[in-house]
N, CA, C and O atoms as a GROMACS GRO file, in nm:
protein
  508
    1UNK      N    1   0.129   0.193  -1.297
    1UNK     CA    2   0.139   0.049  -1.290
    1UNK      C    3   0.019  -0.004  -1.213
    1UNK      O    4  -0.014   0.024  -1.098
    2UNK      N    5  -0.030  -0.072  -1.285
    2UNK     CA    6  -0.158  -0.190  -1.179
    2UNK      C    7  -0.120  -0.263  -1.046
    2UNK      O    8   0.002  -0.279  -1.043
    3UNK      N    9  -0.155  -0.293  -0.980
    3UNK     CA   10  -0.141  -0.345  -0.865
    3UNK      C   11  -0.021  -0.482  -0.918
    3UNK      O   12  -0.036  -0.535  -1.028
    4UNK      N   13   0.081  -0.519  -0.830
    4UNK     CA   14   0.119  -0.611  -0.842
    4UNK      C   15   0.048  -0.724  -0.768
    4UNK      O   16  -0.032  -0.712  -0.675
    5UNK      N   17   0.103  -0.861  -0.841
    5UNK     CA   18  -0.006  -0.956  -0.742
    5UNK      C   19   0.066  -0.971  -0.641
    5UNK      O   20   0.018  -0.992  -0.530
    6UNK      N   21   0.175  -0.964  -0.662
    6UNK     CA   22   0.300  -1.012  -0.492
    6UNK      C   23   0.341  -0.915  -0.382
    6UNK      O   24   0.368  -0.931  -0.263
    7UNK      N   25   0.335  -0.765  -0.498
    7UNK     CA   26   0.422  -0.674  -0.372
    7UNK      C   27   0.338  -0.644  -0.279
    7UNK      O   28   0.220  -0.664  -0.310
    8UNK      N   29   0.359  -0.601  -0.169
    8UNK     CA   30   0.341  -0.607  -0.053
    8UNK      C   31   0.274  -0.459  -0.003
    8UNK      O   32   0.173  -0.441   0.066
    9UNK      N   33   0.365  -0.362  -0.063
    9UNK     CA   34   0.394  -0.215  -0.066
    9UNK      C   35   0.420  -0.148  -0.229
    9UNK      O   36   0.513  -0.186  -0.301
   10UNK      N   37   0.326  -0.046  -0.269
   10UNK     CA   38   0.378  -0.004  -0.361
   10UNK      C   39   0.430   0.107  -0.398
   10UNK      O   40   0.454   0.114  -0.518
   11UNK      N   41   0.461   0.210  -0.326
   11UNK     CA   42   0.503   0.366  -0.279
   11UNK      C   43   0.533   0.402  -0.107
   11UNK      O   44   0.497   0.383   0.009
   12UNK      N   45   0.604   0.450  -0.174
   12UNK     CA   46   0.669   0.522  -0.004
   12UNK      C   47   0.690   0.672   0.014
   12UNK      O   48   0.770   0.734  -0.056
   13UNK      N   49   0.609   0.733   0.114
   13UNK     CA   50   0.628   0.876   0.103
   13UNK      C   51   0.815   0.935   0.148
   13UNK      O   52   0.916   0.895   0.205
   14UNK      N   53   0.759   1.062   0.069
   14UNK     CA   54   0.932   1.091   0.067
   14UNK      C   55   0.900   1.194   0.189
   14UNK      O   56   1.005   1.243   0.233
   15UNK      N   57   0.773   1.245   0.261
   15UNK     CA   58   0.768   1.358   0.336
   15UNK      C   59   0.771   1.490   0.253
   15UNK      O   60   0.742   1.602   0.295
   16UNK      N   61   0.801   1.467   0.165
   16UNK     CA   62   0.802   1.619   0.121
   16UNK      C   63   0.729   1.665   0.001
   16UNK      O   64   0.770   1.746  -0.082
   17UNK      N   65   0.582   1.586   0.003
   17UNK     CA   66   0.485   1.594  -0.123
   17UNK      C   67   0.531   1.509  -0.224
   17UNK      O   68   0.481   1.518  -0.336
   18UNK      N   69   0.620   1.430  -0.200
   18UNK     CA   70   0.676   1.333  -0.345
   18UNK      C   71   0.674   1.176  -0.303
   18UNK      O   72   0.656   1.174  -0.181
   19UNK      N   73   0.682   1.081  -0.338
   19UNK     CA   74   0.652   0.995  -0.350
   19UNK      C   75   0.754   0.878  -0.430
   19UNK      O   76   0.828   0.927  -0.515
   20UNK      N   77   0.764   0.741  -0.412
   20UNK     CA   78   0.877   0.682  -0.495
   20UNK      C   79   0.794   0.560  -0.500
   20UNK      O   80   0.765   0.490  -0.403
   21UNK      N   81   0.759   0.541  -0.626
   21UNK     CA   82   0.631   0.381  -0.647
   21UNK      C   83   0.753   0.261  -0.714
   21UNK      O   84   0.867   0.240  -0.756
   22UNK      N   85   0.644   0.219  -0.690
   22UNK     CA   86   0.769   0.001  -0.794
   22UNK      C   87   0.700   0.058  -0.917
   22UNK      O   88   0.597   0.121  -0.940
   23UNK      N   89   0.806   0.006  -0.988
   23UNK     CA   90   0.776  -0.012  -1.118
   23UNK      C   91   0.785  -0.128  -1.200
   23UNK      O   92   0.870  -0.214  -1.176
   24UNK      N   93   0.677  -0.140  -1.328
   24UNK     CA   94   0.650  -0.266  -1.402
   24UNK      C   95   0.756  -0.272  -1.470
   24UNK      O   96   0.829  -0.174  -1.485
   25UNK      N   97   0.785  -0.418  -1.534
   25UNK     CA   98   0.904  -0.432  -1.568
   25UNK      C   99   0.920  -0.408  -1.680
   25UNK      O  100   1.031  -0.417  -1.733
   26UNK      N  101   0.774  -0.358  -1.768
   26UNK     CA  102   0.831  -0.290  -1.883
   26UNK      C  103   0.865  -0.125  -1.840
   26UNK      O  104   0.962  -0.076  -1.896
   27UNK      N  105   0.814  -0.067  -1.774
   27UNK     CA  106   0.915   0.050  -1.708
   27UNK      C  107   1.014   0.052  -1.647
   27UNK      O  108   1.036   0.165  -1.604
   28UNK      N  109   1.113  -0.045  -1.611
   28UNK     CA  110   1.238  -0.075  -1.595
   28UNK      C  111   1.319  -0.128  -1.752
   28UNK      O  112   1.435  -0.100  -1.782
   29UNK      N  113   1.230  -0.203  -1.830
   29UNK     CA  114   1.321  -0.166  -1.991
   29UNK      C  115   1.304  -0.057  -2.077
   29UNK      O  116   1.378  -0.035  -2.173
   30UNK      N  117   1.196   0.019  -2.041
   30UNK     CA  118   1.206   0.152  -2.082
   30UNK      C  119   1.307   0.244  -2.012
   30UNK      O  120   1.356   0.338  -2.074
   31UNK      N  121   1.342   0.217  -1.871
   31UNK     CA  122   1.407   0.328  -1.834
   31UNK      C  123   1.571   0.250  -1.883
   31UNK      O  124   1.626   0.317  -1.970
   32UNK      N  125   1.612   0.184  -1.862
   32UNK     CA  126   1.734   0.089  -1.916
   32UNK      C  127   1.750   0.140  -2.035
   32UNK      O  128   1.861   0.190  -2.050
   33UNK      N  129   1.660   0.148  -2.150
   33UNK     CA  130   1.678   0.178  -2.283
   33UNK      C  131   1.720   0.299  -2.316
   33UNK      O  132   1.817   0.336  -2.383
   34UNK      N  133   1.613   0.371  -2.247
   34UNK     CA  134   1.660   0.532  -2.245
   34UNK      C  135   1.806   0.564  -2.157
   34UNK      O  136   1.871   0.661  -2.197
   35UNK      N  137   1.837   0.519  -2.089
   35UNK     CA  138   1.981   0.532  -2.003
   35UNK      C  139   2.054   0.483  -2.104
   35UNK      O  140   2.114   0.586  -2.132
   36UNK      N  141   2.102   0.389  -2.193
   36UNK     CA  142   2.159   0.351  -2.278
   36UNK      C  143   2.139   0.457  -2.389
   36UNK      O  144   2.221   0.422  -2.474
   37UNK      N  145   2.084   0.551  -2.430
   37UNK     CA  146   2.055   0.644  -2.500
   37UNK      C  147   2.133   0.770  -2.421
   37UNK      O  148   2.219   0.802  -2.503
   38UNK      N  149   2.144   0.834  -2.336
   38UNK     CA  150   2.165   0.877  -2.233
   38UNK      C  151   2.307   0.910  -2.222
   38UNK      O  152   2.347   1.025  -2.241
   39UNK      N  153   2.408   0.785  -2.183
   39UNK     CA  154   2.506   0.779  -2.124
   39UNK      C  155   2.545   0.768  -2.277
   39UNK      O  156   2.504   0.714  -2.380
   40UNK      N  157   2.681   0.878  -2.220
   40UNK     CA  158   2.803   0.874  -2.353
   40UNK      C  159   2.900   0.778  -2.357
   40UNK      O  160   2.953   0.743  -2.463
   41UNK      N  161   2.938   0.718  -2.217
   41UNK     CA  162   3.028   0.634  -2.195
   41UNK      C  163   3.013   0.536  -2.085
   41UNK      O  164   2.945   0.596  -2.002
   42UNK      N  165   3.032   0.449  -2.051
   42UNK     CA  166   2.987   0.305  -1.978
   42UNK      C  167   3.027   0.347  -1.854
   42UNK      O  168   3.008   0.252  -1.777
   43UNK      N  169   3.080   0.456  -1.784
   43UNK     CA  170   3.115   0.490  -1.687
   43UNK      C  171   3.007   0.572  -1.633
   43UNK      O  172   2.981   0.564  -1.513
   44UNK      N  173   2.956   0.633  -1.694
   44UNK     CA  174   2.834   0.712  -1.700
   44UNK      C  175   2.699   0.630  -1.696
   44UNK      O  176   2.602   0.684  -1.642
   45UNK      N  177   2.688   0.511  -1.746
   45UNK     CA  178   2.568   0.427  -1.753
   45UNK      C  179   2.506   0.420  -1.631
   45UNK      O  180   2.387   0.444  -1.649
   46UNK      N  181   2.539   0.388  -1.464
   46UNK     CA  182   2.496   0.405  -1.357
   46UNK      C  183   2.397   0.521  -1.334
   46UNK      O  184   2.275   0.523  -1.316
   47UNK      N  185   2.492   0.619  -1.340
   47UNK     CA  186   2.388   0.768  -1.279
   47UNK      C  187   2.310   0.791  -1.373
   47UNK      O  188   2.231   0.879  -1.340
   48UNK      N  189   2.287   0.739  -1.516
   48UNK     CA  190   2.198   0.776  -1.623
   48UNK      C  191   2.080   0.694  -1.630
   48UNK      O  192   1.980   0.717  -1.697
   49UNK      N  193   2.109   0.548  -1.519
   49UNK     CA  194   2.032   0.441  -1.553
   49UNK      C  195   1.934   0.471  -1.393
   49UNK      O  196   1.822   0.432  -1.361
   50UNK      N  197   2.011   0.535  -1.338
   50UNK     CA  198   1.919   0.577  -1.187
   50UNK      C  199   1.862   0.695  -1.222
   50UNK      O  200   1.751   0.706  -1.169
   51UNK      N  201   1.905   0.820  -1.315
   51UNK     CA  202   1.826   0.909  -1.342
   51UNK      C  203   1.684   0.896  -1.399
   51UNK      O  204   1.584   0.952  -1.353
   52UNK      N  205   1.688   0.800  -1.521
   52UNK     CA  206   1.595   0.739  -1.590
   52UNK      C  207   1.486   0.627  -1.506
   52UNK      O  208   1.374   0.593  -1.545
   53UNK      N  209   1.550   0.586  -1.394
   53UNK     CA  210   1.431   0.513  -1.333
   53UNK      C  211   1.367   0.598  -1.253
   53UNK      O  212   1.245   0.586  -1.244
   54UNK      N  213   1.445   0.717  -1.166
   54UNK     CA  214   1.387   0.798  -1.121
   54UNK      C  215   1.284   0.903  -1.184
   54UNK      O  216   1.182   0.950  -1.134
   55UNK      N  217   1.328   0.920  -1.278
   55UNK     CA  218   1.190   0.961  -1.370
   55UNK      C  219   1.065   0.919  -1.423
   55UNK      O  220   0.979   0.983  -1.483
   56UNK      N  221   1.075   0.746  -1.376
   56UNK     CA  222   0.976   0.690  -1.379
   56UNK      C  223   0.874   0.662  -1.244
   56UNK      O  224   0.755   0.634  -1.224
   57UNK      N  225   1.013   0.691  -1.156
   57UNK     CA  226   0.967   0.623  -1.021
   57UNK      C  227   0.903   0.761  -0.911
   57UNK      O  228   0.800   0.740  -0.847
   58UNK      N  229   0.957   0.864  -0.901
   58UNK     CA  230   0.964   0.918  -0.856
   58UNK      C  231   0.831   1.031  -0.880
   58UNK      O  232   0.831   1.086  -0.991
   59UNK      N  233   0.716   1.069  -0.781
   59UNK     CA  234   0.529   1.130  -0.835
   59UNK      C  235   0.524   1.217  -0.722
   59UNK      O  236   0.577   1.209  -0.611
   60UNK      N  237   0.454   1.299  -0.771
   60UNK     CA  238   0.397   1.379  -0.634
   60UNK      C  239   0.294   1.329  -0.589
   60UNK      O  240   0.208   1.265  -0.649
   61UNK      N  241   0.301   1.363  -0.460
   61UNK     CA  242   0.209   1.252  -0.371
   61UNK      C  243   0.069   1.248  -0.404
   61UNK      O  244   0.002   1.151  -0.438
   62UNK      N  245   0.034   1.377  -0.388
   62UNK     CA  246  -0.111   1.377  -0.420
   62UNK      C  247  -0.175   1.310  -0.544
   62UNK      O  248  -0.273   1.237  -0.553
   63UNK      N  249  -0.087   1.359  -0.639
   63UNK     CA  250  -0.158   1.375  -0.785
   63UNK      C  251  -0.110   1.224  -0.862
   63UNK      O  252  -0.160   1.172  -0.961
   64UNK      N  253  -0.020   1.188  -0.798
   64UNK     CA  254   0.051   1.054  -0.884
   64UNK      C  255   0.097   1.088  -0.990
   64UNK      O  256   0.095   0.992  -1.068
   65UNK      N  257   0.152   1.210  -1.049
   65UNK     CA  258   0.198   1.280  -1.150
   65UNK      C  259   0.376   1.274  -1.123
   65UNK      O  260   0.436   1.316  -1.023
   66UNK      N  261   0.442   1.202  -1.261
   66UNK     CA  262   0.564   1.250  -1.246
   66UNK      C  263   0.641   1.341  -1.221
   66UNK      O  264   0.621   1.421  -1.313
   67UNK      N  265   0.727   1.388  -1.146
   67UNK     CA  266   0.798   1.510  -1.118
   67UNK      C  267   0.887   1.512  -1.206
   67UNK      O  268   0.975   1.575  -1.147
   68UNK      N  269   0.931   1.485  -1.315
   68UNK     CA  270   1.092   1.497  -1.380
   68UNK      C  271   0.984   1.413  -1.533
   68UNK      O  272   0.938   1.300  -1.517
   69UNK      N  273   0.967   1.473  -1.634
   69UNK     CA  274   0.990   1.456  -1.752
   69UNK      C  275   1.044   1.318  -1.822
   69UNK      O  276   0.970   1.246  -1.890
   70UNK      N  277   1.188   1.289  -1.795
   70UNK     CA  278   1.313   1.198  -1.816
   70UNK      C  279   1.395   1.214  -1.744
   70UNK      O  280   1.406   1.294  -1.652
   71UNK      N  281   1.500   1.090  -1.804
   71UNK     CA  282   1.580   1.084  -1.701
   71UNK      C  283   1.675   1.231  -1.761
   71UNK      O  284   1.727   1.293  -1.668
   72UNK      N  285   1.690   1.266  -1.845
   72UNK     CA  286   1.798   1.448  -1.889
   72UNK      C  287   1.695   1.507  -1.776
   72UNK      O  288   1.704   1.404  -1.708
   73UNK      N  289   1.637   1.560  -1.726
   73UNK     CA  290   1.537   1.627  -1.639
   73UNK      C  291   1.573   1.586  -1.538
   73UNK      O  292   1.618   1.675  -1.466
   74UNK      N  293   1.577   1.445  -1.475
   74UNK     CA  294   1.649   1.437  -1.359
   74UNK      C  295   1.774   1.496  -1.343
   74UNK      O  296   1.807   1.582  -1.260
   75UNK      N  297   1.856   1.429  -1.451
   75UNK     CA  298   1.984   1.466  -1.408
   75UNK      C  299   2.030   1.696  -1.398
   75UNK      O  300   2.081   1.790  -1.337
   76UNK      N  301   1.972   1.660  -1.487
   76UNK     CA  302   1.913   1.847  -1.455
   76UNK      C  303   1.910   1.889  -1.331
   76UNK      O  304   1.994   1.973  -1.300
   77UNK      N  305   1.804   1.837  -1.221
   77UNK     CA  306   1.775   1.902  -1.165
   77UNK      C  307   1.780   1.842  -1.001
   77UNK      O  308   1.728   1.880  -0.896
   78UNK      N  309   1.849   1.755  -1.030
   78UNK     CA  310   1.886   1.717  -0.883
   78UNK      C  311   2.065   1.664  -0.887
   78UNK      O  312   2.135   1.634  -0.984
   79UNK      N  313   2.098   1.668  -0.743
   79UNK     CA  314   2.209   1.692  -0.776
   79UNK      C  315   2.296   1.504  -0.749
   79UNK      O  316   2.230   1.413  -0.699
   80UNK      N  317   2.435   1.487  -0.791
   80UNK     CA  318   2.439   1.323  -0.798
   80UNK      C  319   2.394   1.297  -0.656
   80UNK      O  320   2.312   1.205  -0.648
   81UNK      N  321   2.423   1.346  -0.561
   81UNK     CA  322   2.416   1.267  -0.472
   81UNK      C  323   2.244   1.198  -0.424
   81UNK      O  324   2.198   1.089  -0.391
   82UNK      N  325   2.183   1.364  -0.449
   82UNK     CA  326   2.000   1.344  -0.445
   82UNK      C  327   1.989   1.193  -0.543
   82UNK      O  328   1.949   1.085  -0.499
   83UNK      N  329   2.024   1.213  -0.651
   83UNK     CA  330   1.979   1.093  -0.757
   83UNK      C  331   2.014   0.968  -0.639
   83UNK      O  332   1.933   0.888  -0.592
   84UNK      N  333   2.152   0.978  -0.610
   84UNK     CA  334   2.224   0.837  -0.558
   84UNK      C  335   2.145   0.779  -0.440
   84UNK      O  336   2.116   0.660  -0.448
   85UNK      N  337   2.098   0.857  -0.314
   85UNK     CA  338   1.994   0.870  -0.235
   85UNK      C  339   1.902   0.819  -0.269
   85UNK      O  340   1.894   0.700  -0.238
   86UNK      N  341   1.779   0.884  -0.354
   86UNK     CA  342   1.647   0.871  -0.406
   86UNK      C  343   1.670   0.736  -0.491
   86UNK      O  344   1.555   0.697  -0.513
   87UNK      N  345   1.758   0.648  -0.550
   87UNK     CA  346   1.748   0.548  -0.608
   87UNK      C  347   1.775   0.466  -0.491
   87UNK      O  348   1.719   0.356  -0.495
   88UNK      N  349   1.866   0.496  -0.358
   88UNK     CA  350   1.910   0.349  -0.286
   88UNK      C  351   1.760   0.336  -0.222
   88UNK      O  352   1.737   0.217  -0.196
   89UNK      N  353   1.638   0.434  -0.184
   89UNK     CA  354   1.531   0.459  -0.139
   89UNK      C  355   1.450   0.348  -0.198
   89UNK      O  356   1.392   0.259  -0.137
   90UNK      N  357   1.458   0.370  -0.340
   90UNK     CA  358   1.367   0.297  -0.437
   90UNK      C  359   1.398   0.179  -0.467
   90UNK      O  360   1.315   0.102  -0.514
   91UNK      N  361   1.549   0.137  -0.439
   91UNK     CA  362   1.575  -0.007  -0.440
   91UNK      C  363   1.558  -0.061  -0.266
   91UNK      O  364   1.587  -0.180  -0.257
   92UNK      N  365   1.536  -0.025  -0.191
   92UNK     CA  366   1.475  -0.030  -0.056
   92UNK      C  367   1.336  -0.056  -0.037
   92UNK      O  368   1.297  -0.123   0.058
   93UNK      N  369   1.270  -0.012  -0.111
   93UNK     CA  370   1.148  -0.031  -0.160
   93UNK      C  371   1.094  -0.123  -0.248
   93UNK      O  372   0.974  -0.143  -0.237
   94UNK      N  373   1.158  -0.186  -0.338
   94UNK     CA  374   1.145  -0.270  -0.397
   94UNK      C  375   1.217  -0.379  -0.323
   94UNK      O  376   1.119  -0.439  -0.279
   95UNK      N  377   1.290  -0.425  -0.293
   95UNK     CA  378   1.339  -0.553  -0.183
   95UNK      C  379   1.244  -0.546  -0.096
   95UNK      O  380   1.195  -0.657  -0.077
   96UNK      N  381   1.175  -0.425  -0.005
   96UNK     CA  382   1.086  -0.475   0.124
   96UNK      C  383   0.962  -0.507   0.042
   96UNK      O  384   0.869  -0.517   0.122
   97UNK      N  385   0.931  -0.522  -0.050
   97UNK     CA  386   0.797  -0.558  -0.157
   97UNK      C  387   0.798  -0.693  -0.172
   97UNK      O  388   0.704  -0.771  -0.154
   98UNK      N  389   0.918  -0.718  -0.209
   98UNK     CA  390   0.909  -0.851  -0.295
   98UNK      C  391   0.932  -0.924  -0.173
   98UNK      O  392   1.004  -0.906  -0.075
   99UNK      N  393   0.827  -1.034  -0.219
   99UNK     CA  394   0.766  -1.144  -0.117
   99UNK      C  395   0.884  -1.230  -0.119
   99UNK      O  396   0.922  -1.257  -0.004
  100UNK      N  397   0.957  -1.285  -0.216
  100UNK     CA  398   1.094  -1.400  -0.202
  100UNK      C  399   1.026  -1.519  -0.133
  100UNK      O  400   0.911  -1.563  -0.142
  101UNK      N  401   1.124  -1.553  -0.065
  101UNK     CA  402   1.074  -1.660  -0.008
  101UNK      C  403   0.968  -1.689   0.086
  101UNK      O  404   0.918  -1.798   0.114
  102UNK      N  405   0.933  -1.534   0.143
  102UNK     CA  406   0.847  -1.567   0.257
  102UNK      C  407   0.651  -1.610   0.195
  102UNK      O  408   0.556  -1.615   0.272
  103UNK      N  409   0.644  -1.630   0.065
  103UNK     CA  410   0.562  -1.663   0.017
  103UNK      C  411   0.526  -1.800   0.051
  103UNK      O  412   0.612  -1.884   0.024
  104UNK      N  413   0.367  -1.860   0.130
  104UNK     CA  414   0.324  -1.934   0.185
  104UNK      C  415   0.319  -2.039  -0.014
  104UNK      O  416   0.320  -1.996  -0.129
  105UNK      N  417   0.314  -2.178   0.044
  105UNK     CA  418   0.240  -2.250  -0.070
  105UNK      C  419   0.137  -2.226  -0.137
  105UNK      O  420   0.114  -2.247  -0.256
  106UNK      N  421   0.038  -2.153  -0.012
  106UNK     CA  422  -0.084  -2.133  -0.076
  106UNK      C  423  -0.094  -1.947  -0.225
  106UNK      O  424  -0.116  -1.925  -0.344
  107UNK      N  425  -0.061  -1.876  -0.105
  107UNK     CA  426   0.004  -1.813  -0.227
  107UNK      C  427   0.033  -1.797  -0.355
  107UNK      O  428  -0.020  -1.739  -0.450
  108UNK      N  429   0.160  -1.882  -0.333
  108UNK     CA  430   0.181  -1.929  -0.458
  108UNK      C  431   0.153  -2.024  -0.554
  108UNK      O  432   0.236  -2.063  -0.636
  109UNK      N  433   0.051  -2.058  -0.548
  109UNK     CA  434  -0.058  -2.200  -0.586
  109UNK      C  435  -0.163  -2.078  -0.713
  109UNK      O  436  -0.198  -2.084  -0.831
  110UNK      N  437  -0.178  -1.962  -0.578
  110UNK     CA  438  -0.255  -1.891  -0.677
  110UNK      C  439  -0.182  -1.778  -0.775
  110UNK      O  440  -0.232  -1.735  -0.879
  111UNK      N  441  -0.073  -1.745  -0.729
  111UNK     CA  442  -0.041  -1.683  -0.833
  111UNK      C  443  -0.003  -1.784  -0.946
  111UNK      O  444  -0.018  -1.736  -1.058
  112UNK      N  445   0.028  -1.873  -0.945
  112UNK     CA  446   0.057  -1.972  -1.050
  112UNK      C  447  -0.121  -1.966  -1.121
  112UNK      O  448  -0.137  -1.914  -1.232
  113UNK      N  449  -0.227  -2.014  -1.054
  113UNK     CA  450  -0.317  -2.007  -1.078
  113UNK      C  451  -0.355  -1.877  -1.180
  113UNK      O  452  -0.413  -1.913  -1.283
  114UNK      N  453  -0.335  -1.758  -1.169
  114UNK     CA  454  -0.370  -1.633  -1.182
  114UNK      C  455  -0.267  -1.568  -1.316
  114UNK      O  456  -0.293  -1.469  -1.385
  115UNK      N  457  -0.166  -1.642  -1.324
  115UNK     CA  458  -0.068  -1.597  -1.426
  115UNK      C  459  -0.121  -1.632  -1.555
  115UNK      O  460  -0.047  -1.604  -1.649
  116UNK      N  461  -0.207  -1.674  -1.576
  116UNK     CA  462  -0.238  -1.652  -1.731
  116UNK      C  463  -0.186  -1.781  -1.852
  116UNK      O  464  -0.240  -1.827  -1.952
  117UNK      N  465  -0.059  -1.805  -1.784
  117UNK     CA  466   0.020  -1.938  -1.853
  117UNK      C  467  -0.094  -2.099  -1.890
  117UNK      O  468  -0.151  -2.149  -1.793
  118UNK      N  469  -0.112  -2.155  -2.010
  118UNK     CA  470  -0.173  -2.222  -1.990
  118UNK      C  471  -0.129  -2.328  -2.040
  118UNK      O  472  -0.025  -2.295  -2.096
  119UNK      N  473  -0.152  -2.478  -2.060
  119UNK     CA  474  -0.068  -2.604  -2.127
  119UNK      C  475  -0.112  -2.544  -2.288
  119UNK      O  476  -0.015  -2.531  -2.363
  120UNK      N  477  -0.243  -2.507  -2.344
  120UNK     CA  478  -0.251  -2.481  -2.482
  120UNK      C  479  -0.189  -2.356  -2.481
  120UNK      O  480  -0.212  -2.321  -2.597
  121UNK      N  481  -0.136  -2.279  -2.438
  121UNK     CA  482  -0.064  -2.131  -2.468
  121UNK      C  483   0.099  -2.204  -2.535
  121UNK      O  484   0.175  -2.142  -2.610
  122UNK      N  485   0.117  -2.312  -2.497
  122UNK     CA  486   0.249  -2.355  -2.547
  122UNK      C  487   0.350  -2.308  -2.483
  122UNK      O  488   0.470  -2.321  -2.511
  123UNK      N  489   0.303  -2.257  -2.399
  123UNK     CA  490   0.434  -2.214  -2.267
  123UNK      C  491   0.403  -2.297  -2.182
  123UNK      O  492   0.418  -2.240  -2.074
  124UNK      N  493   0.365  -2.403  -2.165
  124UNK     CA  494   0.388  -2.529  -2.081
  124UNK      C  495   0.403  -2.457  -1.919
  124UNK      O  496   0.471  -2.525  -1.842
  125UNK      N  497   0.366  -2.372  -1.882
  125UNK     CA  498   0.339  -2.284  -1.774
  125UNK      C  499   0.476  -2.187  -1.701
  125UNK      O  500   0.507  -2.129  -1.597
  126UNK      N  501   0.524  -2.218  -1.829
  126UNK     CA  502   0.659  -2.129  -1.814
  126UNK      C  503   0.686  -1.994  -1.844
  126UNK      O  504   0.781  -1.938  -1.789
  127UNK      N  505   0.600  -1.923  -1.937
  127UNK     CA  506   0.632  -1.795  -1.968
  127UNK      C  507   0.549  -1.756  -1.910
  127UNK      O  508   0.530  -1.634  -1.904
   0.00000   0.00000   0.00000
């Protein structure tokens, strides 16, 4: 993923050569999609939908190389509770990122600026 313009932080070491980065939000509908592929039954959709982000989210430190394949590879090879852990980590990480409200006017003047949206794009600066 490219730099976000807002987050703050984009990886957090795990200490143990691994690593847990934010992910773009088309790698959160890729991992969603594949968890929906995944899970046999809607009860199951949780740990399949944290396996699958963890397979996106989750690099060795050095190399920025995924550790887990997919999310079947996660769930393989770590056990629920590791998954349940390593995702509350990564949603910990993503809340201390995101700027919310504490974003100054100016800030956000430029990311408005910087988003690409234009009056002739026909998204009237909405999309």
């Amino acid at each position: 993923m490219e730099g976000s313009i807002l987050a703050q932080r984009e990886r957090v070491s795990l200490g143990n050569g691994m690593a847990l980065r934010l992910l773009s939000a088309l790698e959160i509908l890729q991992a969603r999609r594949e968890a929906g592929e995944l899970a046999g039954e809607d009860r199951e959709r949780a740990l399949c939908s944290n396996a699958c982000l963890l397979a996106r989210a989750l690099e060795q430190e050095e190399e920025h190389k995924p550790v887990f394949s997919d999310g079947r590879a996660v769930l393989a090879g770590l056990t629920v509770e590791e998954i349940g852990g390593l995702a509350r980590r990564w949603s910990q990480l993503r809340l201390e990122s995101d700027p919310g409200l504490n974003v100054t006017e100016e800030e956000l003047e430029n990311v408005k600026k910087n988003s690409g949206a234009t009056r002739k794009s026909g998204c009237g600066g909405g999309c």
